[in-house]
N, C-alpha and C positions, 0 to 999 in steps of 0.2 A: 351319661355316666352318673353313678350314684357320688354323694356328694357325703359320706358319712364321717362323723370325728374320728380325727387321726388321734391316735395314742403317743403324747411326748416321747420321743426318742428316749429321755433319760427315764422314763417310766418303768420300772422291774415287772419283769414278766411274773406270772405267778409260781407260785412255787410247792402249790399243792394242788388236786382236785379242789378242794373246796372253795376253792378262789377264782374256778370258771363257771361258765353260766350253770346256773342249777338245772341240769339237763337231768340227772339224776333222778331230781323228785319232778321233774314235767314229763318225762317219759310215760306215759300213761294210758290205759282205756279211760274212753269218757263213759260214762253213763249215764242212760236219760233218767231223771229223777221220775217220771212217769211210769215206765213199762220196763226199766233195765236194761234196757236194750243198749248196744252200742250207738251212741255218737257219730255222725262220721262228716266229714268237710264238706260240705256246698258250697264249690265254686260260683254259682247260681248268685247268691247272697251275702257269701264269706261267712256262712255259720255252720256251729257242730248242727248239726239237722237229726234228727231219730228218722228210722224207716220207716217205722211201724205207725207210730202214733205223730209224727210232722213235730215233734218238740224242738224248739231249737234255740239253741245259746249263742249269741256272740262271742266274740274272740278278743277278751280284753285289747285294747290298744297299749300294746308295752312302752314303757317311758324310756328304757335302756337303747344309751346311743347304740346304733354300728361301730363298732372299734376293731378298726386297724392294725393286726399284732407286727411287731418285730418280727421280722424274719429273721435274721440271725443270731436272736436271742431264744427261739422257738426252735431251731435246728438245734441247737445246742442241750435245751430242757425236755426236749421231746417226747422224752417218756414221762414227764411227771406233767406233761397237760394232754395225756389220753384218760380217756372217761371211758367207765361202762356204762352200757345203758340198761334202765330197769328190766326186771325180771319180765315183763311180759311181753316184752321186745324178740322175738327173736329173726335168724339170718338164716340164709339156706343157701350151698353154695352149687353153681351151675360147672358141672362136667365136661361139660361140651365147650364153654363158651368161656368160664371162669369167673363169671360176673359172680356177686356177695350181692345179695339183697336183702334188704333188711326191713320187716313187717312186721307190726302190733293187730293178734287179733282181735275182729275175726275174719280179716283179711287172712286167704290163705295166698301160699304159694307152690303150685303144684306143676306151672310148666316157666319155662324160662321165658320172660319177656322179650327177651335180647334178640334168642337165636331158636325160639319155639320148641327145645328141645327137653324131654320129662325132666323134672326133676328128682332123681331120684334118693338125691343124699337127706339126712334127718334131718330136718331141723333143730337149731342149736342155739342156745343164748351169745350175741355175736362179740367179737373180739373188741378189747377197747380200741377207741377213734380220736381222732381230733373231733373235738365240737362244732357242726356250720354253727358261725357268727351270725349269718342272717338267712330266710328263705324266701322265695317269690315265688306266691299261694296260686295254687291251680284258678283259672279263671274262663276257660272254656271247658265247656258238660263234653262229658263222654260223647253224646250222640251230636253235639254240634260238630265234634272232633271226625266221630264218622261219617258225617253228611260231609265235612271237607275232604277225607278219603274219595269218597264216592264220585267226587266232582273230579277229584283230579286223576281217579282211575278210567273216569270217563274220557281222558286225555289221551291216554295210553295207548293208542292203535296196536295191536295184535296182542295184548297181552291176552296171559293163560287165566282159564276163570282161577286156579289158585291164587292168583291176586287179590280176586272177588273177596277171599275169606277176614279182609281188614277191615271192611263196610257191610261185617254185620255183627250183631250184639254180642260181644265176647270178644272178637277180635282182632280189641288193642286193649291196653292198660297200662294206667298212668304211673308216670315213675317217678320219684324227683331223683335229677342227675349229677352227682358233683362237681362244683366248681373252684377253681382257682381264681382270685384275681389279685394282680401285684400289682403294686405302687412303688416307683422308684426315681431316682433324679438320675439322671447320667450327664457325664462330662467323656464326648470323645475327642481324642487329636489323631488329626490323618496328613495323610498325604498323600500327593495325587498331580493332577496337571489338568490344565485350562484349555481347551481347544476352540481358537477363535477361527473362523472363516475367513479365507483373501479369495480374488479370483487371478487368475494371471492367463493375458492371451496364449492363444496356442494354435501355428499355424498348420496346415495340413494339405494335401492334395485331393480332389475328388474329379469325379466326371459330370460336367455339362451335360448336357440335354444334346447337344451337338458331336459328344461324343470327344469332343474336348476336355484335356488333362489342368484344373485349374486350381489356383491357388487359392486357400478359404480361412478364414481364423471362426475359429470359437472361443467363448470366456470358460476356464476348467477352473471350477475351485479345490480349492487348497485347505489344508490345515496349517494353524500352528501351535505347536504346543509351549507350554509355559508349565514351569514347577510350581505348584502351590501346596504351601501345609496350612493348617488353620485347628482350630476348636470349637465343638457344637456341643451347647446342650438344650436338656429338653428335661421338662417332670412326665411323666409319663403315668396317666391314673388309670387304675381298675382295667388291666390289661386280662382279658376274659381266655382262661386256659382248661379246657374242658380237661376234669376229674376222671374220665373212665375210658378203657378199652374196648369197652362193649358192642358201640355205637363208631360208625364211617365217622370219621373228623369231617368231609369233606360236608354230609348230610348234618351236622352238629353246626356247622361255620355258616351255612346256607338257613340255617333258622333265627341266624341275626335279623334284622338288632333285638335284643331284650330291655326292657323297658327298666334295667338296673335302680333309676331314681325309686322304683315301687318295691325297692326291699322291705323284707320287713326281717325287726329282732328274730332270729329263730325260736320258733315255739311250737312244740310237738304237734300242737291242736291241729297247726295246718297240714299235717303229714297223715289225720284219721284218716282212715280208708284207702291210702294210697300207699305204695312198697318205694319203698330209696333203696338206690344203689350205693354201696359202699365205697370210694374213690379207691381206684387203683395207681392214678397216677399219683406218685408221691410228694410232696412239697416242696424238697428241693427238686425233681425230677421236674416240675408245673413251672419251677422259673426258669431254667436250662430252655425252654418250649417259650416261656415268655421273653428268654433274651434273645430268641431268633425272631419273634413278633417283633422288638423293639432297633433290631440289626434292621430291618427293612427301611422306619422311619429314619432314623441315624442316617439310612446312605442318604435317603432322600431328602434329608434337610442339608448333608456337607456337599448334594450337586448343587441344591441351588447356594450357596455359600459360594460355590468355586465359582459360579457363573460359568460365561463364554458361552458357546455355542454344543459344545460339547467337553462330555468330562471322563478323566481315568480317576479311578479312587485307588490306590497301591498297597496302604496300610489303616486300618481304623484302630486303634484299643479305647477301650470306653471303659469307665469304670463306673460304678452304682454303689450309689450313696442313698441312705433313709429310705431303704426296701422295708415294706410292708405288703399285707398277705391279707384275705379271709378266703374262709372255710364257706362256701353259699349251694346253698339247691335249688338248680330249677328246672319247674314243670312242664315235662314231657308225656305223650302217648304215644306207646311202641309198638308196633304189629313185627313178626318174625315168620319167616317159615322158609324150609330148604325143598328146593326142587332141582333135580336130578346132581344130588351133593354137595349144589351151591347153597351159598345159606343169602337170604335178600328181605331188606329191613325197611319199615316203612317208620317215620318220625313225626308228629306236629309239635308244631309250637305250642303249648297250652295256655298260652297268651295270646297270641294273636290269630292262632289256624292255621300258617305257613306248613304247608305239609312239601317232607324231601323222602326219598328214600332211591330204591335200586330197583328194577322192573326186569321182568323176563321177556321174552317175546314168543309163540306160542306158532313154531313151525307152522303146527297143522293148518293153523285159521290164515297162516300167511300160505301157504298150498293151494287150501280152497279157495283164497280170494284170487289168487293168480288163475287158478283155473278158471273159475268165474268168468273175470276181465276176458279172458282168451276164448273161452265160449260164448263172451257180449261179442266183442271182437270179429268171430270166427262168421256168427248169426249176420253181423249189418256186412261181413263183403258178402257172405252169400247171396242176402236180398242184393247190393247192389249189383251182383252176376246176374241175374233171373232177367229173363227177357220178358 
């Protein structure tokens, strides 16, 4: 878990744009002082790198904490801490699939990473956002991303060579994904009951071996129950609520853990060359998702509270105190493509390589191989018939 300064409760939220991060003026193209060329991220090194001529800049190390906003000070101000981003930013939005993504050339965006579907709408300078507070910077290269493809398409028994198309140059492309993560205290009171274990003899009839009607006990255990109410609480930090609709939750949750201590302040530099998705899920919508995250822990801390042997839980209300929030993006590679109407999405982690995604299976090569099997099959009883 990242460990970044909490913002005093009593602290005022801002009350203008100019009072959030200067995203404004860092929104930008970089340019190599060299040859003019764009800039763009080297996960490789962490620098703006040139293509042409290898020029390459570091990425300032920013002095500005992570800070933790009010959450119910930010629901409330919401419109007055949305920012545009500069002019040379713009969004293009998916048809098919719904996804906003948001790119500085000369990065284009001409099919949808999501769900591989053209993109046909204009390009546009994109709507104002909430600001990510911090980003965790691509750190696996494209092609190390697709040699992990390749490995674990090698996994895949029967799949269709349309699969093939993620493990090779073009493929996939990297995305940064938006995040949620809350911070909250809770205080719940429940009720429920204690179920301890007794055993009590229990006599019964059965048949000897003699065919004899005989008398036999066993030990049956029992329950008993007891009423129990009680109080639990718990701080609960940087509970991780994936930002977007685009992507399987299940393929997103399966790319844990993220290495959250290695955020860094957000700073556009690390976004060259790469396209962000715009969050769909909302912020209050991200803690609704975070409070069914933190219902799971909650039960599981009031069983073991209740004790006994086993437990009923009846009623929990939990309330949360000193909720806070950021805005964060991390680094993903997405492959997409639909075969016959399905749409099936391949994900890595661009931190560590963990590749998820949905696989098809490819009738035909499961026919041939059966027939196969049944023609090896059919061959060794022949030979063992032949006299």
């Amino acid at each position: 878990m990242s460990s970044p300064e909490k913002a005093p409760l009593e602290q005022t939220a801002p009350d203008n744009k100019k009072e959030e991060p200067s995203l404004i003026e860092k929104v930008r193209r970089y340019r190599c002082p060299g040859c003019g060329a764009d800039l763009l991220f080297e996960p490789k090194d962490g620098a703006l790198t040139c293509q042409y001529c290898q020029h390459k800049e570091l990425i300032a190390e920013s002095k500005e904490a992570i800070v933790e906003c009010d959450y119910e000070r930010y629901l409330k101000l919401l419109p007055e801490q949305l920012i545009e981003l500069a002019p040379d930013t713009l969004e293009v939005d998916c048809k098919s699939c719904g996804a906003k993504v948001t790119f500085t050339p000369p990065v284009t965006a001409s099919q949808c990473s999501f769900c591989g579907a053209a993109l046909v709408a204009q390009a546009k300078s994109p709507d104002p956002i909430l600001a990510p507070a911090a980003v965790l910077p691509f750190r696996i290269e494209k092609n190390a991303a697709t040699e992990a493809i390749k490995e674990w398409i090698a996994t895949r028994w029967f799949a269709p060579d349309a699969l093939k198309r993620f493990a090779v140059p073009g493929g996939i492309s990297g995305v940064y994904i938006p995040f949620w993560t809350y911070d909250s205290h809770t205080t719940s009171h429940y009720t429920g009951q204690r179920g301890n274990y007794y055993y009590e003899t229990e006599y019964y009839t059965e048949t000897d071996s003699n065919g004899n009607q005989v008398q036999a006990t066993r030990e049956v255990r029992r329950t008993a129950w007891y009423p129990v109410a009680g109080t639990v609480t718990r701080w609960f930090d940087d509970v991780l609520i994936s930002g977007t609709k685009s992507l399987p939750a299940k393929a997103l949750a399966e790319l844990e853990p993220w290495d959250l201590p290695e955020l860094k302040p957000f700073d556009p530099a690390f976004l060259a060359g790469y396209k962000a998705e715009r969050y769909q899920v909302t912020l209050s919508e991200g803690f609704e998702k975070a409070q069914t995250v933190m219902a799971r822990v909650i039960e599981n801390d009031i069983c073991y509270q209740i004790g006994g042997d086993e437990q009923r839980i009846f009623s929990v209300q939990t309330q949360h105190a000193a909720i806070t929030f950021k805005h964060i993006l991390l680094p993903v590679y997405v492959g997409a493509y639909r075969l016959q109407q399905k749409l099936y999405q391949v994900v890595v982690n661009a931190r560590t390589g963990e590749v998820q995604g949905e696989r098809p299976y490819s009738w035909i090569k499961i026919t041939l191989f059966t027939i196969f099997v049944l023609s090896l099959l059919y061959s060794i009883w022949w030979a063992v018939q032949k006299p």
